[in-house]
C-alpha positions in Angstrom: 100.8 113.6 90.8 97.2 113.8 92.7 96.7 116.0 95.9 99.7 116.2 96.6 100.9 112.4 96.2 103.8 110.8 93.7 101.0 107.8 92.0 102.4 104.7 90.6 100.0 102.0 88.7 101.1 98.5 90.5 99.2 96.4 87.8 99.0 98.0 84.0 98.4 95.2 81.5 99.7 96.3 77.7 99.7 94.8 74.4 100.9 95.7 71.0 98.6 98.6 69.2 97.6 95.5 66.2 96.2 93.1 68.6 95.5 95.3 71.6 91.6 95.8 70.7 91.5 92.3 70.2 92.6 91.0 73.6 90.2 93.7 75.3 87.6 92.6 73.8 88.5 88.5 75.0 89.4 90.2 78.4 85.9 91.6 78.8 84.0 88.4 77.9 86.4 86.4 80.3 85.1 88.5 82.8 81.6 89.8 81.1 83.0 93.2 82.1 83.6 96.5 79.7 86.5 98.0 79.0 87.2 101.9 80.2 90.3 101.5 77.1 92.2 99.4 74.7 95.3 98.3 76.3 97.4 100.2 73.7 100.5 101.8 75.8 100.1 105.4 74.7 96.5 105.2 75.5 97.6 104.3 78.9 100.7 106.8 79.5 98.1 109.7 77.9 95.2 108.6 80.3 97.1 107.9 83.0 99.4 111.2 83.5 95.9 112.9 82.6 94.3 111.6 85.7 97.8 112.1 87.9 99.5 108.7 87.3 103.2 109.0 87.4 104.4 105.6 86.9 103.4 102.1 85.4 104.0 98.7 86.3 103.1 97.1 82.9 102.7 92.9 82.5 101.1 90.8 80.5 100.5 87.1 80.5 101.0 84.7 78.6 98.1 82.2 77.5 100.1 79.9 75.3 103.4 78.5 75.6 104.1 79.9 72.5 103.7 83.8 73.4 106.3 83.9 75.7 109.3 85.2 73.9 107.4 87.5 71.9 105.6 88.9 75.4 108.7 89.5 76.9 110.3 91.0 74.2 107.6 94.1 73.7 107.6 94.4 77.4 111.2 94.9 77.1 110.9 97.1 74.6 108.4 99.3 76.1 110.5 99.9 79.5 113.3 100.8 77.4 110.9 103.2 75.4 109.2 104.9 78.3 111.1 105.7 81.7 107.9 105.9 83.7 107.2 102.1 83.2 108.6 99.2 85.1 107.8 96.2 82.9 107.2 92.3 84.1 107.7 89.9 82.0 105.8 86.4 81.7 106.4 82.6 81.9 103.9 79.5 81.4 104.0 76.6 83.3 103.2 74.4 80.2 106.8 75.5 78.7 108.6 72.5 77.8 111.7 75.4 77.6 111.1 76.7 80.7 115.0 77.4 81.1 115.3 79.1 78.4 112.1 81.3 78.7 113.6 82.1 81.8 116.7 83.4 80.6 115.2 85.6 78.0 113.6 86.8 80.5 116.2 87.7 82.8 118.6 89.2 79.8 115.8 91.3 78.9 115.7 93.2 82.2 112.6 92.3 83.4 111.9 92.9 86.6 109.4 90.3 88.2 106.9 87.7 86.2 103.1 88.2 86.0 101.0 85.1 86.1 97.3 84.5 85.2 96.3 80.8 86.7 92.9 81.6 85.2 93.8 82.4 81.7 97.3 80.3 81.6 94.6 77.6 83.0 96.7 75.8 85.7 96.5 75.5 89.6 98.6 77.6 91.2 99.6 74.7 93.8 99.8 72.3 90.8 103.3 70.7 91.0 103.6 70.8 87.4 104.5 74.9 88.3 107.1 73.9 91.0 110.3 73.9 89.1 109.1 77.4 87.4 108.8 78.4 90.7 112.2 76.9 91.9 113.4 79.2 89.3 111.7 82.2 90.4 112.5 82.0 93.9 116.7 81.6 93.5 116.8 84.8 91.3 114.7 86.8 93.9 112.1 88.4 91.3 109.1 88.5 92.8 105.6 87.6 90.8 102.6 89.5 90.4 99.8 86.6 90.8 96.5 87.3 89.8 94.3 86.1 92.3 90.8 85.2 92.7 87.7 84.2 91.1 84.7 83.5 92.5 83.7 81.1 89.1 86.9 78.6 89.4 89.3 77.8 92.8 92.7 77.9 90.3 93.3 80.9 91.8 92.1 80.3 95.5 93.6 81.9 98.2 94.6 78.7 100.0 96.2 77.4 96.6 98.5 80.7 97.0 99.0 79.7 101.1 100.5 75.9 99.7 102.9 77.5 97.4 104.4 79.9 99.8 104.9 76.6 102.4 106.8 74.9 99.6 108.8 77.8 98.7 110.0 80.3 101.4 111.6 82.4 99.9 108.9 83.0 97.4 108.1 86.8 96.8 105.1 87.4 96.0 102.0 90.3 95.1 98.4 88.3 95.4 96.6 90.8 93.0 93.4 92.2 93.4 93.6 92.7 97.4 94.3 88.6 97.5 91.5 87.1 95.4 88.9 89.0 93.7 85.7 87.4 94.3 87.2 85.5 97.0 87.9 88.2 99.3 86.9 86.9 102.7 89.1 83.7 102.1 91.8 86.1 101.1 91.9 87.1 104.7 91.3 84.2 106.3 93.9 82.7 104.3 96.7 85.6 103.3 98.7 87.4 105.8 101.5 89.5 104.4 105.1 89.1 105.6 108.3 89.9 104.1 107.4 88.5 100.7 103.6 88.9 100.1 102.3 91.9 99.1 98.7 92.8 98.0 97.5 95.4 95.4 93.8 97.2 95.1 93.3 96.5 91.4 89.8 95.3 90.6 88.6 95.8 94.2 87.6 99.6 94.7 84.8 99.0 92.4 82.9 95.8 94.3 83.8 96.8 98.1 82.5 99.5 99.8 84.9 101.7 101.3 85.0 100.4 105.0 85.8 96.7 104.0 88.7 97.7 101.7 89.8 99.7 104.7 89.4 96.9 106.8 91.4 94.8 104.5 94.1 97.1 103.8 94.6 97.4 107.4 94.5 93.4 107.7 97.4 92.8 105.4 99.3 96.3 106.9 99.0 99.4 104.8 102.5 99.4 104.3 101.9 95.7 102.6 99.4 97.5 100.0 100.1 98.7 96.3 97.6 101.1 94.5 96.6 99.0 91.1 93.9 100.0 88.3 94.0 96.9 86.2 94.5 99.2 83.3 92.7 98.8 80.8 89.7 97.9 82.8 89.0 100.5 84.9 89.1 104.2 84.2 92.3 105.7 85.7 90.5 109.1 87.3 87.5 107.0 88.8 89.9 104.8 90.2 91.4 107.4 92.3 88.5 108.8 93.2 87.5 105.7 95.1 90.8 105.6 96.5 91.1 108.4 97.9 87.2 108.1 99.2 88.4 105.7 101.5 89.9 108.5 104.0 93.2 106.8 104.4 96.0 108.5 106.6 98.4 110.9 104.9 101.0 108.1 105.8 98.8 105.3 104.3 98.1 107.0 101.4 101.8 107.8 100.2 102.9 104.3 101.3 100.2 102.5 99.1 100.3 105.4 96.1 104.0 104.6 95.3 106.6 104.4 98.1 105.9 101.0 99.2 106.1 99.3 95.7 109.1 101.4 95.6 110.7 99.8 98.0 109.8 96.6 97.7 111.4 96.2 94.1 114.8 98.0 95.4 115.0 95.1 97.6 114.3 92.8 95.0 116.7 94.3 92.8 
């Protein structure tokens, strides 16, 4: 806990301790950003619960086909390892086993799908995702989307706006306060309702203060998760620009952890 608040991580991406350094380090010159740590999962429960994190939401993508099963499996294995985390697993639209993915997925006890239209490389309107989406939709998890980049439009907010049409029932968090990079068409675009949700990751550090506010208070606080993007960003400075933005006492426990909270339970 932080001043006084229960603090859950919305968007905490992991990877096995052999290969974790490894995927940083393509992470960072994706984005030609550092790295505060090494995605390695005690790294993250150590640094986290140091700066008052109480709880992860841990995902990682997929950017083959072929690292599905194997994604979803560690995942697995790390929510069953550590109570505090709530794991997501991962699908590709590429899959020509799609099904089956799907299934592993869901005997596994994962609890939503994490996406990356940027580093899986598709569209996410392309039709080609439609029947993974079909999936998605009729067992009511709900997808963490990255969203956003001001280099590419795969992850455009409008792209996200044509998805939700085709499929309303759809739940949904657009990462990154709706597009990073792209934040102004995330609000022109986005508008939360019962199945979109937005998380901060990614955003603190490029907005100043009163225009994450404004955003925040766009989409509805109560439509806001608190994210870090572990292992980008440093879990203490993180907070401190969080809680720089003078949000209401009300607003600050929704977004912290009750909100997420609640959303999953009804997804459960």
């Amino acid at each position: 806990m932080k001043n006084g608040y229960h603090i859950t991580d919305a968007h905490a991406h992991i990877f096995p301790d052999k290969i974790a350094e490894k995927a940083t380090e393509s992470i960072s010159h994706f984005y030609d950003l550092p790295m505060q740590y090494h995605g390695k999962v005690a790294e993250m429960l150590e640094n986290g619960a140091a700066a008052g994190i109480d709880s992860f939401l841990i995902c990682s993508p997929a950017t083959s086909v072929g690292q599905v099963h194997s994604i979803n499996a560690f995942l697995a294995s790390c929510a069953a390892a550590y109570p505090m985390c709530t794991a997501f697993g991962t699908l590709h639209p590429a899959s020509e086993t799609m099904e089956e993915d799907f299934r592993q997925l869901q005997e596994l006890h994962l609890k939503g799908v994490k996406l990356h239209p940027d580093f899986q490389n598709f569209p996410i309107d392309d039709p080609a995702a439609y029947p993974m989406y079909d999936m998605i939709q009729e067992s009511g998890l709900p997808i963490l989307m990255h969203m956003g980049d001001a280099r590419s439009d795969l992850s455009h907010p409008i792209r996200l706006k044509m998805v939700l049409r085709q499929f309303p029932r759809l739940r949904i968090i657009a990462a990154h306060l709706g597009g990073w990079g792209r934040w102004k068409d995330a609000c022109k675009y986005l508008h939360a309702d019962e199945r979109l949700r937005f998380d901060t990751s990614s955003s603190l550090p490029f907005l100043p203060p009163e225009e994450v506010r404004k955003m925040i208070r766009h989409y509805g606080a109560e439509n806001c998760f608190f994210g870090v993007d572990y292992p980008m960003w440093d879990y203490a400075e993180e907070l401190e620009r969080f809680f720089a933005l003078q949000l209401t006492h009300t607003e600050n426990a929704g977004i912290l952890s009750e909100n997420l909270t609640k959303w999953l339970n009804e997804t459960a």
